[in-house]
C-alpha positions as CSV (number, residue, x, y, z in Angstrom):
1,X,0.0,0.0,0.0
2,X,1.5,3.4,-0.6
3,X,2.3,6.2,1.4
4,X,-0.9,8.5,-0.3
5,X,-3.2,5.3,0.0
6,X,-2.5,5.0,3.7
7,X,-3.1,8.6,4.5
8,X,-6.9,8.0,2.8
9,X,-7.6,5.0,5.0
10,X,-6.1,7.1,7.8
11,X,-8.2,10.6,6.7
12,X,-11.2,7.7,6.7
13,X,-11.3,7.0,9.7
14,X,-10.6,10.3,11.5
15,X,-13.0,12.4,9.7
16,X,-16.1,9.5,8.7
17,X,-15.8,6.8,11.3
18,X,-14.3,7.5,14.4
19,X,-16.5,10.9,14.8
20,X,-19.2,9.4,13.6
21,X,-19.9,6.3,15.9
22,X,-20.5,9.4,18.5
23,X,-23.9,8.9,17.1
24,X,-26.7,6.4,16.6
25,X,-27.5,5.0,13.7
26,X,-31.0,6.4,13.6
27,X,-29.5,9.6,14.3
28,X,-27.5,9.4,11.0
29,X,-31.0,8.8,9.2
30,X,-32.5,11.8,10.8
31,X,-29.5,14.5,9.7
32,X,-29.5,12.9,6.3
33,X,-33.4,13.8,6.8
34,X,-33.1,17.1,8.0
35,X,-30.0,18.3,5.3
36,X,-32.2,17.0,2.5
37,X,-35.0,19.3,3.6
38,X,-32.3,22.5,3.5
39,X,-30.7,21.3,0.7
40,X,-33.7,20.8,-1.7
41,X,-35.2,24.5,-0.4
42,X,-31.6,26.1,-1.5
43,X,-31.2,24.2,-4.8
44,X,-34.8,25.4,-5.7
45,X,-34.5,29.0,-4.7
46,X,-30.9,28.7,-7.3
47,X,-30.9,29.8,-10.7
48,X,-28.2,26.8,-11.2
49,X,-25.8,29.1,-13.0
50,X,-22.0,27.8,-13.5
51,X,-20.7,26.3,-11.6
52,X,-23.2,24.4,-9.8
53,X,-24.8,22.3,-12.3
54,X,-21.3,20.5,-12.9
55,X,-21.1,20.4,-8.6
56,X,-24.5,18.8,-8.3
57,X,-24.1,16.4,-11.3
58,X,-21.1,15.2,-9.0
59,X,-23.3,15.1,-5.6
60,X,-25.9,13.1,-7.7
61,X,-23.1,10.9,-9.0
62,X,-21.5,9.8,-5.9
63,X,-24.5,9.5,-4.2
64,X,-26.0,7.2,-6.4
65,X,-23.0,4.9,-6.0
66,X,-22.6,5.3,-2.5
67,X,-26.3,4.2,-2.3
68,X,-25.1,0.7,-3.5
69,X,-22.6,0.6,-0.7
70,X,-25.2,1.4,1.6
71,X,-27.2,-1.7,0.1
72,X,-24.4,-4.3,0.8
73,X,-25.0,-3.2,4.7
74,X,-28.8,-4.7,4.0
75,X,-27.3,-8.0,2.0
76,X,-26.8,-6.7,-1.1
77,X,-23.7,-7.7,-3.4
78,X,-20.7,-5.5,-3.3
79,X,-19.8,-4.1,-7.0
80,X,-16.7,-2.1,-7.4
81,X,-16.1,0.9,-9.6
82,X,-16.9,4.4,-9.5
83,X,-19.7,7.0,-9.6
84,X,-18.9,7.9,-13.1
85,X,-21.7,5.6,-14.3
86,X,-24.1,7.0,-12.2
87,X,-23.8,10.6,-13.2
88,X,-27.1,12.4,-14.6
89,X,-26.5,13.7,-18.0
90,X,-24.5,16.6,-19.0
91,X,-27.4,17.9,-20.5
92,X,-29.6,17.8,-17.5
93,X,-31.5,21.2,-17.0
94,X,-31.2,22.5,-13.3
95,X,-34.9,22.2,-12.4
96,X,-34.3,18.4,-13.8
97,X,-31.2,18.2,-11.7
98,X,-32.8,19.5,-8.5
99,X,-35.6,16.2,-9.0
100,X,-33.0,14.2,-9.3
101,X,-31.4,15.1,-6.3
102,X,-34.8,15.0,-4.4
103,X,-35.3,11.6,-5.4
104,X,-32.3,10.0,-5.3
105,X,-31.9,11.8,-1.2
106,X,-35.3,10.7,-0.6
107,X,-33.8,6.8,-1.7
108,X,-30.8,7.0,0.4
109,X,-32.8,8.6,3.6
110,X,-34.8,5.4,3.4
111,X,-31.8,3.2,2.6
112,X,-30.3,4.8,6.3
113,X,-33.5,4.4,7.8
114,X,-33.6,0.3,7.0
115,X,-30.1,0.1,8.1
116,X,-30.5,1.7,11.3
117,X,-33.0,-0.8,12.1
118,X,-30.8,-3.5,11.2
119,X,-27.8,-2.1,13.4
120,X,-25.2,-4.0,11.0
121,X,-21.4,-4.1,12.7
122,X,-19.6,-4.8,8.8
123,X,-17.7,-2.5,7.3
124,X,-17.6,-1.6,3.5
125,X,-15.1,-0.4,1.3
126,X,-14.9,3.0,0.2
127,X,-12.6,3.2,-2.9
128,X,-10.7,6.3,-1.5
129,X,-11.0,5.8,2.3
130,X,-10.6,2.6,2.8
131,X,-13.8,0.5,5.2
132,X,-15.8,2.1,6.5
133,X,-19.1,1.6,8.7
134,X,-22.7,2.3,8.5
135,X,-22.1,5.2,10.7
136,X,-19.1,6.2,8.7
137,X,-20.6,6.0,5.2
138,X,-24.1,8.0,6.7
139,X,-21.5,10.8,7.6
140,X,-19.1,10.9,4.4
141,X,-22.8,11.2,2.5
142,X,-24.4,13.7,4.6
143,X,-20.6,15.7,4.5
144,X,-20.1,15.1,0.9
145,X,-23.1,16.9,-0.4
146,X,-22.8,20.1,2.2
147,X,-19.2,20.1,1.5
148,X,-19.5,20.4,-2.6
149,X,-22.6,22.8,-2.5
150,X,-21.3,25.0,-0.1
151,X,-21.7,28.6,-1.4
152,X,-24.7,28.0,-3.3
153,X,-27.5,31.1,-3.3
């Protein structure tokens, strides 16, 4: 393993799933809740001018993908690749955009909610950061999406 690949797992950890096991699973499900609902209301009040079509193509991307890590928590195979497959196309209007992103959070606040009632204790591979755990995955989702719209009026 290299030097950079090590410092991912390591970043994993400390940022996703150390800080996150200071909550409850269900907890996880309820913030993913709650950030849709502030989310959706700023990506509706936006015009989507550059750059933030391009920024939530990417959100819905890697959401969609981490969604199928989320299933293998609930039994579901484990498929490797990326979220480049997953992206919306290029082409996508905002206002088609923003109802992708309300439907594909909507999927993955109920996809939190069935794992927090099944409490798994696996972990599941994140290409970059190594395994991580329901709790840590729930985080790097909730995180990933604030982090890359950040800024957004």
């Amino acid at each position: 393993m290299s030097l950079k690949e090590s410092i991912f797992i390591l970043a994993g950890k400390l940022f996703f799933d150390n800080p996150a096991r200071k909550q409850t699973l269900a907890e996880h499900a309820s913030a993913l809740r709650r950030s849709t609902d502030e989310l959706v209301a700023r990506l509706s009040a936006s015009t989507g001018g550059a750059p933030w079509p391009a920024r939530l193509r990417h959100v819905i991307g890697i959401e969609r993908w981490a969604q199928g890590r989320l299933r293998v928590f609930l039994g579901e195979p484990f498929n490797t690749g990326g979220h480049h497959p997953f992206l919306p196309p290029e082409d996508s209007s905002w206002e088609q955009l923003v109802r992708d992103f309300t439907a594909m959070r909507a999927e993955t606040v109920a996809l939190a909610e069935r794992i927090a009632a099944a409490e798994p204790t696996r972990a599941v591979n994140h290409n970059q950061f190594g395994e991580l755990s329901a709790h840590g995955w729930m985080r790097y989702i909730d995180g990933h999406a604030a982090r890359e719209l950040r800024g957004l009026k």
